[in-house]
Each structure stands twice: as structure tokens, then as C-alpha cells.
C-alpha positions as CSV (number, residue, x, y, z in Angstrom):
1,X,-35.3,-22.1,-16.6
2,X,-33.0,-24.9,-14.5
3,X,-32.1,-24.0,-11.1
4,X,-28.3,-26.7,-11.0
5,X,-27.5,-27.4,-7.9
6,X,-23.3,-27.3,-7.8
7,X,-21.1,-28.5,-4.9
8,X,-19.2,-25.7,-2.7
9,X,-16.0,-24.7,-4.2
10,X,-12.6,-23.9,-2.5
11,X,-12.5,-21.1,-4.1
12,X,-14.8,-17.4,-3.5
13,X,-16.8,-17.5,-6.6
14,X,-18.3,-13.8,-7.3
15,X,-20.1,-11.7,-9.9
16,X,-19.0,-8.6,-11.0
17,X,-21.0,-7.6,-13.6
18,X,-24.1,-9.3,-15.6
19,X,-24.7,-7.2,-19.1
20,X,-27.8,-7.9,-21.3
21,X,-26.6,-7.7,-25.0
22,X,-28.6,-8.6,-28.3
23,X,-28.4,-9.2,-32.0
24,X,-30.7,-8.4,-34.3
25,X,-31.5,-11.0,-36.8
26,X,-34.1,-11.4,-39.7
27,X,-36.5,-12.9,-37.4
28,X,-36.0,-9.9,-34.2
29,X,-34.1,-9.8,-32.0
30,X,-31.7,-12.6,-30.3
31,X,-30.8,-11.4,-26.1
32,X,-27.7,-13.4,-24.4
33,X,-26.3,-12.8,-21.5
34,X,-22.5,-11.9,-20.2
35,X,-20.6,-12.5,-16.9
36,X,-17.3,-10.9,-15.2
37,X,-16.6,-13.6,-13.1
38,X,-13.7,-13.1,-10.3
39,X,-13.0,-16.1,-8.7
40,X,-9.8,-16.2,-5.6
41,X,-8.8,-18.4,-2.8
42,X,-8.5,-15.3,0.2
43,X,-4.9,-16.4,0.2
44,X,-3.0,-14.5,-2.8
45,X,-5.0,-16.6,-5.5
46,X,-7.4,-15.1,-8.0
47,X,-8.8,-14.6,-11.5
48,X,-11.5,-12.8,-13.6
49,X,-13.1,-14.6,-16.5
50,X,-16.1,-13.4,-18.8
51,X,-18.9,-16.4,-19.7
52,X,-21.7,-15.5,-22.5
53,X,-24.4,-17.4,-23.1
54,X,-28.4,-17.6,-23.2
55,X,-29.3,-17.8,-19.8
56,X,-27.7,-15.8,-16.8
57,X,-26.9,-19.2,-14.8
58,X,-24.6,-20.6,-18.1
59,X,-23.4,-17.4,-18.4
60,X,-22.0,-17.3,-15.0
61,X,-21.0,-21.3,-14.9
62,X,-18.7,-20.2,-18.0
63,X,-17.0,-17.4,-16.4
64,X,-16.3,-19.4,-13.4
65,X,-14.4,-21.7,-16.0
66,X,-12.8,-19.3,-17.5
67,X,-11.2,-17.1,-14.3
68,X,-10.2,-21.0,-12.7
69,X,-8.1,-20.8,-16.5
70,X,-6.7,-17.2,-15.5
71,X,-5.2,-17.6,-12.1
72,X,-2.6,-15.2,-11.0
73,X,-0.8,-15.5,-7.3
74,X,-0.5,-11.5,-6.2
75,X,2.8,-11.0,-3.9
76,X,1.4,-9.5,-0.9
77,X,3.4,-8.3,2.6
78,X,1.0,-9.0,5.4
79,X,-2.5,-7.7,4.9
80,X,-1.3,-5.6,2.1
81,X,0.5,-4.9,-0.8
82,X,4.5,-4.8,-0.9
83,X,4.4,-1.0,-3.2
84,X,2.4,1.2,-5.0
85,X,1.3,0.8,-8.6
86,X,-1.1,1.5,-11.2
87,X,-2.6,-1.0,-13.6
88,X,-3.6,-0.2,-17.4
89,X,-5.5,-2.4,-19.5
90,X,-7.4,-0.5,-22.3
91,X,-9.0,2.9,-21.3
92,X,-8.4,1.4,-17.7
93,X,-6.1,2.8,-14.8
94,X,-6.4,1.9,-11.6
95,X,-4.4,2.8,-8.4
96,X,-3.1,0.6,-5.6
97,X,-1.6,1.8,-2.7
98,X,-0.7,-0.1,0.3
99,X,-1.9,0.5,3.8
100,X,-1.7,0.1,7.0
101,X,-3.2,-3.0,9.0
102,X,-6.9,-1.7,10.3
103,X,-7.3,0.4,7.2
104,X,-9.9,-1.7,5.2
105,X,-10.1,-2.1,1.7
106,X,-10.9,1.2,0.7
107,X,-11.9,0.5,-3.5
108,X,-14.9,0.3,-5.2
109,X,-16.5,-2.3,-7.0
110,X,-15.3,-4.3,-9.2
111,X,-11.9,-3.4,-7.2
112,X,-13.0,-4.5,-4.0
113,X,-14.7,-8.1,-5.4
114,X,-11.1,-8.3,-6.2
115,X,-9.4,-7.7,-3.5
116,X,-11.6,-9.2,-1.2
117,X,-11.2,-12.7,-3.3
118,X,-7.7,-12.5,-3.3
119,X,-7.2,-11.8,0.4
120,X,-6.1,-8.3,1.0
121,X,-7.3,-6.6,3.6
122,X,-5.8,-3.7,4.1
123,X,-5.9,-1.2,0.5
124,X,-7.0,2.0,-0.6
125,X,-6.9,2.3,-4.7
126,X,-8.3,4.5,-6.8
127,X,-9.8,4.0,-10.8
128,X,-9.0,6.8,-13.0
129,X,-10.4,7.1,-16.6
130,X,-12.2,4.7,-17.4
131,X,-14.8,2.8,-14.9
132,X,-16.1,0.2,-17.1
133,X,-16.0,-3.0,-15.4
134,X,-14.3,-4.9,-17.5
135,X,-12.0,-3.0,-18.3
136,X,-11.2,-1.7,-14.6
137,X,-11.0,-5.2,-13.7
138,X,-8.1,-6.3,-16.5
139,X,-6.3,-3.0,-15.0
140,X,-6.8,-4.4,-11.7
141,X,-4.9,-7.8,-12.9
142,X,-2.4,-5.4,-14.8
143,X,-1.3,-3.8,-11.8
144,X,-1.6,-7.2,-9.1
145,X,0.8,-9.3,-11.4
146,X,3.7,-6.7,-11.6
147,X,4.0,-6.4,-7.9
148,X,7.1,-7.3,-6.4
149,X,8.4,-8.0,-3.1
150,X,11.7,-6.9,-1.8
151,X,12.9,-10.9,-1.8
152,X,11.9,-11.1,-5.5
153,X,13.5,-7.6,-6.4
154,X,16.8,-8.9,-4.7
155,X,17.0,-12.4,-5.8
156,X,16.6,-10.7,-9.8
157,X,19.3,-8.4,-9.2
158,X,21.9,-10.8,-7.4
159,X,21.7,-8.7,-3.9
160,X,20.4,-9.0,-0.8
161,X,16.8,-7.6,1.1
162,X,18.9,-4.9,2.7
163,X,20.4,-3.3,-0.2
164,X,17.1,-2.9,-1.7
165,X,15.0,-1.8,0.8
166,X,17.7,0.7,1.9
């Protein structure tokens, strides 16, 4: 097996997951390997990609490519997030609710791989249903691209931060 050497990245490049599958053909069986990548610049950037492929190392390189494809930018206020939300993707829910500074990121983890890449350090979430990685993770995204801060709320609805935030 190669060991590649790659450069540092800007970007906080983690594994979430590893899974071993196989297929049987005429011959036995053939075993590949998948990756849930999350990948996020601790600054409001991040994104998840999945990589399959023979070896563990490829599988991993691929899901790095693929989450760099899937960037999001999550609106966040301070150390947290601006509201609480839930995220659904599949049999996935997961709950985000904002804290205050101090608190931690309070998630487990595929949750907190995500938080931690994207830069928020103050969270406490919840998953309900389902706690497959993968899909726990797409429920994660879900919920971190429909936040909203006040600004954004008010500049869509033609008023200003004090009317909205009351």
C-alpha cells in the first residue's frame, strides 16, 4: 500500500466515517472502501463529501475532493448560531440550538466534526431518529444552510434589524 505525502491544506480536513462494503462476484468477494469527509475553514466555511474506492487512503483523497465541491458558508452571530433549527435529510433530524459563549459544542460525532470545522464554538444540538452518519451529517448541512441572521431576514423583507428582532 502507498503512503502519499500531500501538502498542508487551508482547510481542516476530517474523517467522519470509514465503512467496509463488498460485492460478491463469480470469483468471491470484491471489498472497497467508503469515506464521509468534512472538510471547513474554522471561519463559517465547510462541506461533507463521500469518496469510494479500493484503498482507505483513495477513498479519503476523493471525499476531500468531493466536500472542497460542496461548500456551504453557515451565517453565524459570534461563537454561535443566530436561531434555533432542525435539519432533515432522509431518516435524519438533527437539532441546533444556540448558546451562550463558554458553553462548548455540546454534539456528538459526526455533529461536532462539523461544527468544529466550521468554526462554532459555542452549540448544544441534538440528533433524533436516525444516527447513521451519513445521514446525520446531510441533516446537519440541511439545517446550517437555512440559517438566517436578522440582517438577511430584514434586507428579504424590505425592513430594518429592529423591526425584526423586536
Amino acid at each position: 500500500m502507498a503512503r502519499f505525502e500531500r501538502e498542508p491544506s487551508e482547510f481542516i480536513e476530517k474523517v467522519v466515517y470509514t465503512n467496509r462494503v463488498s460485492k460478491t462476484v463469480k470469483g468471491g468477494r470484491v471489498m472497497k472502501f467508503s469515506a464521509l469527509m468534512v472538510v471547513g475553514d474554522g471561519k463559517g466555511r465547510v462541506g461533507f463529501g463521500m469518496g469510494k474506492a479500493a484503498e482507505v487512503p483513495e477513498a479519503i483523497r476523493k471525499g476531500i475532493e468531493d466536500a472542497k465541491k460542496n461548500m456551504i458558508t453557515v451565517s453565524m452571530s459570534g461563537s454561535t448560531i443566530p436561531h434555533e433549527i432542525t435539519g432533515e435529510a432522509g431518516a435524519g433530524r438533527v437539532l441546533m440550538k444556540p448558546a451562550a459563549p463558554g458553553t462548548g459544542v455540546i454534539a456528538g460525532g459526526p455533529v461536532r466534526i462539523i461544527m468544529e470545522a466550521a468554526g462554532i464554538k459555542d452549540i448544544r444540538t441534538k440528533c433524533l431518529r436516525s444516527n447513521t452518519p451519513v445521514n446525520v451529517v446531510a441533516a446537519t448541512f440541511e439545517g446550517l444552510k437555512a440559517l438566517r441572521t436578522p440582517e438577511e431576514v430584514a434586507r428579504i423583507r424590505g425592513k430594518n434589524v429592529d423591526e425584526i428582532v423586536g
